[in-house]
C-alpha positions as CSV (number, residue, x, y, z in Angstrom):
1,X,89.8,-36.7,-9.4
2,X,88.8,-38.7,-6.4
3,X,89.5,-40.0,-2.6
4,X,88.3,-42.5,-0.4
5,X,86.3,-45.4,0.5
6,X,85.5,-47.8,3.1
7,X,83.6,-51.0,1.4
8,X,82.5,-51.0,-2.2
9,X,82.6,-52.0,-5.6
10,X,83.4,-50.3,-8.2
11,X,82.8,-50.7,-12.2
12,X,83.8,-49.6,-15.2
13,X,82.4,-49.1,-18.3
14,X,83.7,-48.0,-21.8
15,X,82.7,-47.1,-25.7
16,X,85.9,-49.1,-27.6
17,X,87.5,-51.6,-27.5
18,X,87.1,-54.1,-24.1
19,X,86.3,-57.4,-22.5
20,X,82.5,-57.8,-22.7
21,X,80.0,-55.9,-24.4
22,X,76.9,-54.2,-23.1
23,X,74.0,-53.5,-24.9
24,X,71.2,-52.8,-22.4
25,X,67.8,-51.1,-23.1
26,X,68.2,-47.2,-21.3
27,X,64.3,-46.2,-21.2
28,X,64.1,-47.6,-17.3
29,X,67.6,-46.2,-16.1
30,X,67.5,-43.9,-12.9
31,X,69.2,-40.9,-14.5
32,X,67.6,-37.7,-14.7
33,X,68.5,-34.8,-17.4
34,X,69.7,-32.7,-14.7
35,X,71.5,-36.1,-13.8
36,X,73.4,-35.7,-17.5
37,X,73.8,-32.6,-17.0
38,X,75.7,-32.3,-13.6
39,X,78.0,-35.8,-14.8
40,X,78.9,-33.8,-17.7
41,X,79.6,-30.6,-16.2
42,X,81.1,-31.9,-12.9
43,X,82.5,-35.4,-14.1
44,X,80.6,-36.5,-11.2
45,X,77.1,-37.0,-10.0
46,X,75.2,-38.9,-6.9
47,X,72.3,-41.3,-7.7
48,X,70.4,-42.6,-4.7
49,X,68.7,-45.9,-3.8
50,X,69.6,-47.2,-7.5
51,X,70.6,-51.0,-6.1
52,X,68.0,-52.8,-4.1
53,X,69.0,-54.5,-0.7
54,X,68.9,-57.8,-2.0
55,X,71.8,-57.2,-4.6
56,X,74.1,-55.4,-2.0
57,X,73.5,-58.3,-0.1
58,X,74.6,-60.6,-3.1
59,X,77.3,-58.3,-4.0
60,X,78.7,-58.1,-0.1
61,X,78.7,-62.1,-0.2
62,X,81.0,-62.3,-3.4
63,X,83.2,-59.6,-1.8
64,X,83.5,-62.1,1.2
65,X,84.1,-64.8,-1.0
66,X,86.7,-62.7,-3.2
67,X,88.7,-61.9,0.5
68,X,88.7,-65.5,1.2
69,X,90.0,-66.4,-2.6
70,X,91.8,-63.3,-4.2
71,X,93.1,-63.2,-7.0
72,X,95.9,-62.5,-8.8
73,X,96.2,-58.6,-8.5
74,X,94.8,-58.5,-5.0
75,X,96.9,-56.4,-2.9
76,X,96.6,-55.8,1.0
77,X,97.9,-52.6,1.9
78,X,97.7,-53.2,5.3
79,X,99.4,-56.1,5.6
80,X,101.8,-56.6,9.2
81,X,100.2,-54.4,10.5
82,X,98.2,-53.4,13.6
83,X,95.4,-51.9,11.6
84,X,92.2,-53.6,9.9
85,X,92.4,-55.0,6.2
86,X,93.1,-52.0,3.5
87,X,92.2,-54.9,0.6
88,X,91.6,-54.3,-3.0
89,X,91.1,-56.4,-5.8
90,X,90.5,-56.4,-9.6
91,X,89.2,-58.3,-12.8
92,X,87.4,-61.1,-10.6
93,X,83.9,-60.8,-12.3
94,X,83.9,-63.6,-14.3
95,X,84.4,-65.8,-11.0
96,X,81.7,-64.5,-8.7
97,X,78.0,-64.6,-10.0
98,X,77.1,-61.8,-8.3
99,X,80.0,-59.2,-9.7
100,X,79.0,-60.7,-13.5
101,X,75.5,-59.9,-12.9
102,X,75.5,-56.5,-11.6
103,X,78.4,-55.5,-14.5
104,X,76.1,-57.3,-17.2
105,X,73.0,-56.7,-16.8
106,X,70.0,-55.2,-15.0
107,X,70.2,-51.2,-13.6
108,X,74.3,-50.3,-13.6
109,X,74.8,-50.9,-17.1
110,X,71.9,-48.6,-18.4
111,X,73.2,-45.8,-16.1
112,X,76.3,-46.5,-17.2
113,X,75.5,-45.8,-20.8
114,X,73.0,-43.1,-20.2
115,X,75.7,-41.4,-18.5
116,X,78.1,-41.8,-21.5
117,X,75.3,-40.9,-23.9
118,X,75.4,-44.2,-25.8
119,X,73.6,-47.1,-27.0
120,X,76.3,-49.6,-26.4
121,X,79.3,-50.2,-24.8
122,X,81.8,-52.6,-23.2
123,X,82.9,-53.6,-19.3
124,X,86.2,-52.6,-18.6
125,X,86.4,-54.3,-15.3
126,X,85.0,-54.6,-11.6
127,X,87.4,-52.9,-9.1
128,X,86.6,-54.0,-4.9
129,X,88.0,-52.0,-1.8
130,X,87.5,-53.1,1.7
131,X,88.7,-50.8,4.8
132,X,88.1,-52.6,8.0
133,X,87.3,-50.8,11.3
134,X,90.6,-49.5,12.9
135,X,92.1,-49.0,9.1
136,X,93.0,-45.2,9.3
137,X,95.5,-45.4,6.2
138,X,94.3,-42.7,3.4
139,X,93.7,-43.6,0.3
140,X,95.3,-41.1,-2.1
141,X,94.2,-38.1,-4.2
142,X,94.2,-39.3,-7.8
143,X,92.7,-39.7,-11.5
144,X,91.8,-42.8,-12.6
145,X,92.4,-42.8,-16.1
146,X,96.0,-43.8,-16.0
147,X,95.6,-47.1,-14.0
148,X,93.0,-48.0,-16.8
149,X,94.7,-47.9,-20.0
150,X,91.7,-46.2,-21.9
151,X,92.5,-43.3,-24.0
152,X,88.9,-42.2,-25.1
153,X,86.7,-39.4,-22.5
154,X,83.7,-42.1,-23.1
155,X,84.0,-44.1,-20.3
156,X,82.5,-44.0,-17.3
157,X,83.3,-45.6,-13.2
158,X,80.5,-46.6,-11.1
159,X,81.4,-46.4,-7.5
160,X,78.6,-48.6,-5.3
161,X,79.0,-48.3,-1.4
162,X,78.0,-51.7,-0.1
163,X,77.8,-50.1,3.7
164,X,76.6,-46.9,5.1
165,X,79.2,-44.3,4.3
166,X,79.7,-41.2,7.0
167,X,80.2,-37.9,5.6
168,X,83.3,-37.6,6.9
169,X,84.9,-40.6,4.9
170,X,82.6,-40.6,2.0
171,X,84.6,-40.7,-1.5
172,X,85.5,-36.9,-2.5
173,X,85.4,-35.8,-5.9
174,X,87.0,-32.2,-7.6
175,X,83.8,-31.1,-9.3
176,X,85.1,-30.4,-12.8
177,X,88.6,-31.7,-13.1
178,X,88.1,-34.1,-16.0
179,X,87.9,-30.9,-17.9
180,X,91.4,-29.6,-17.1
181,X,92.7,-31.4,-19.7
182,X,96.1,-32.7,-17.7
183,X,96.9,-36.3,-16.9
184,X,98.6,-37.1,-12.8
185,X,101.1,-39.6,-12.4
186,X,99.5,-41.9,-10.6
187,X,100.4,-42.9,-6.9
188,X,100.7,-46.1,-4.9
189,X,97.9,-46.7,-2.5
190,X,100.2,-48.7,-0.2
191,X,102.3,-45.5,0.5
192,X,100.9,-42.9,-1.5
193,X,104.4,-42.6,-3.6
194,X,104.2,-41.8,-7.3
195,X,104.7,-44.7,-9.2
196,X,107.2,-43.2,-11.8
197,X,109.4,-40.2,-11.4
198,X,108.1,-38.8,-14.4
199,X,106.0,-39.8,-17.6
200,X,105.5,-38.8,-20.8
201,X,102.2,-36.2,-20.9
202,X,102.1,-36.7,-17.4
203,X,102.7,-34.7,-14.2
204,X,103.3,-35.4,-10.9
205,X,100.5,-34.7,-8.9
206,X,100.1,-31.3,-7.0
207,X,98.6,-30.9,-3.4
208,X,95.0,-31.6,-4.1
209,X,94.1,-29.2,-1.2
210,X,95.3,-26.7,-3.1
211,X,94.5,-27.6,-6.8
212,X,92.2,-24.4,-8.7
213,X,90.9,-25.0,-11.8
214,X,93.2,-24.1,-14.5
215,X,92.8,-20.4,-15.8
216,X,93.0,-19.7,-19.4
């Protein structure tokens, strides 16, 4: 379960059925065993200095191009207001050379399957958020699985900052929760309202401040 961000990219990465497959050669990915370890115990880990400069730059240049072109599941959360751009957009990799390459090939692909323990896979789809300075709006507390539509544990999100991140207002993550075995309805990042009043299997979502792990 996760928070936050100001400007990045994120992508997604499965082992069933998808959009475009990956098969990528693993003996060169950045991932460590203690790496493996802490993603499967925690549901989370940090890996450094994985992207060279030049590809953020590429990558911030098709996430200028995406805000000047959206497509069609763009949303702007912020929009009539005051405030900077809250923008987010989805499923735009096949129109921006530098969002194909990054999902296809090269080093986010072979973490993405060392991570998941597999020699193949498929890309679910690229996912870009942009807060601009003066934005204060919050993005909510939530789980990503039910805005994907995968029901499998092998899948994995990589979440790329394409800007220094402070501390402060870094993307948060509740070491261990994938493990809890329960399902959130998920909320709307315009307003932070669930979108359902209640769902099958799912619940709403508590107050993450004061969310334990589950005792048995």
């Amino acid at each position: 379960m996760s928070d936050g961000w100001p400007v990045c990219a994120s992508f997604s990465y499965e082992h069933s059925v998808s959009k475009a497959k990956v098969k990528s050669s693993t003996a060169d990915a950045p991932v460590s065993a203690n790496d493996i370890t802490k993603y499967q115990r925690d549901g989370v880990v940090l890996l450094r200095n994985v992207l060279t400069q030049s590809v953020i730059a590429e990558l911030s240049d098709a996430l200028a191009q995406n805000m000047q072109s959206p497509g069609p599941w763009a949303n702007e959360y912020a929009a009539n207001s005051q405030q900077g751009r809250f923008f987010d957009d989805y499923v735009n990799w096949s129109r921006f050379d530098a969002y194909k390459a990054c999902a296809l090939s090269g080093v986010l692909p072979q973490i993405a399957l060392v991570l998941m323990q597999k020699t193949s896979g498929r890309f679910f789809h690229e996912h870009v958020l942009v807060k601009e300075s003066g934005n204060n709006q919050v993005t909510p507390w939530h789980n990503d699985e039910p805005y994907y539509g995968i029901d499998s544990i092998n899948n994995v999100s990589l979440w790329v900052p394409l800007d220094p991140i402070p501390e402060q207002i870094a993307l948060r993550a509740i070491t261990g929760s994938h493990k809890w075995g329960k399902k959130f309805i998920p909320r709307r990042f315009v307003d932070q309202s669930s979108y359902v009043a209640s769902a099958n299997d799912y619940e709403p979502l508590p107050d993450p401040y004061n969310l334990m792990l589950p005792t048995t």
